[in-house]
Steps between C-alpha positions, in 0.01 A plus 500: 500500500235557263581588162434843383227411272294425723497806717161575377230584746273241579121475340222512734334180688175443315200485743472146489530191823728244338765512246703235330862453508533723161371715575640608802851424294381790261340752766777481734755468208654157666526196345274177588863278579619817752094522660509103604883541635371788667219286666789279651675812631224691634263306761261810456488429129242232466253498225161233496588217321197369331458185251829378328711681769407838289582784749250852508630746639285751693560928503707457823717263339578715222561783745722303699665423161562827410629565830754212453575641156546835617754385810696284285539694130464829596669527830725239464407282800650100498244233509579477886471851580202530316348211699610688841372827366145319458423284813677770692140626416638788688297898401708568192392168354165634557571813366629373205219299427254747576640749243498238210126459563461905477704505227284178375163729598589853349605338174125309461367835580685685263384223226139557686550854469620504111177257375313789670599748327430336163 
């Protein structure tokens, strides 16, 4: 289980197309070691790998990281159930994932919202 100082929320995906392996470790709160075991676990995980076998990770990676991170700290799932749970790709999945990119969405508009008001 995930120790309990780390049960802070999650800061927000920047609006950017690639990110490096640290930093997905420090937005999703995982570290890099756990994110490339992950990749062996997880056929859906698969980042670009670019020159010197450097991996960049795209915005649905770090979703589906989240997702992982989320099914396996926070509700407790095993490695194998939490592999079932995803290619089961059954509506829940999908539901899941859909409400971490509105949660993603309302939290860039709140920061939208907040410069405006300045």
């Amino acid at each position: 289980m995930l120790d309990p100082g780390s049960n802070r929320e999650l800061p927000p995906i920047p609006a950017k197309r690639y990110f490096t392996i640290g930093e997905v470790s420090e937005l999703c709160d995982v570290k890099p070691h756990v994110l490339r075991y992950w990749e062996t676990e997880f056929p859906s995980l698969e980042p670009a790998k670019r020159r010197g076998n450097r991996r960049y990770y795209q915005r649905h990676d770090m979703l589906m990281i989240r997702q992982i991170r989320s099914l396996l700290y926070e509700q407790g799932y095993t490695i194998g159930g939490a592999r079932l749970r995803l290619d089961g790709a059954d509506a829940r999945g999908e539901a899941a994932l859909s409400q971490q990119i509105i949660k993603q969405v309302r939290v860039e508009l709140e920061e939208v919202l907040q410069l405006l008001r300045r």
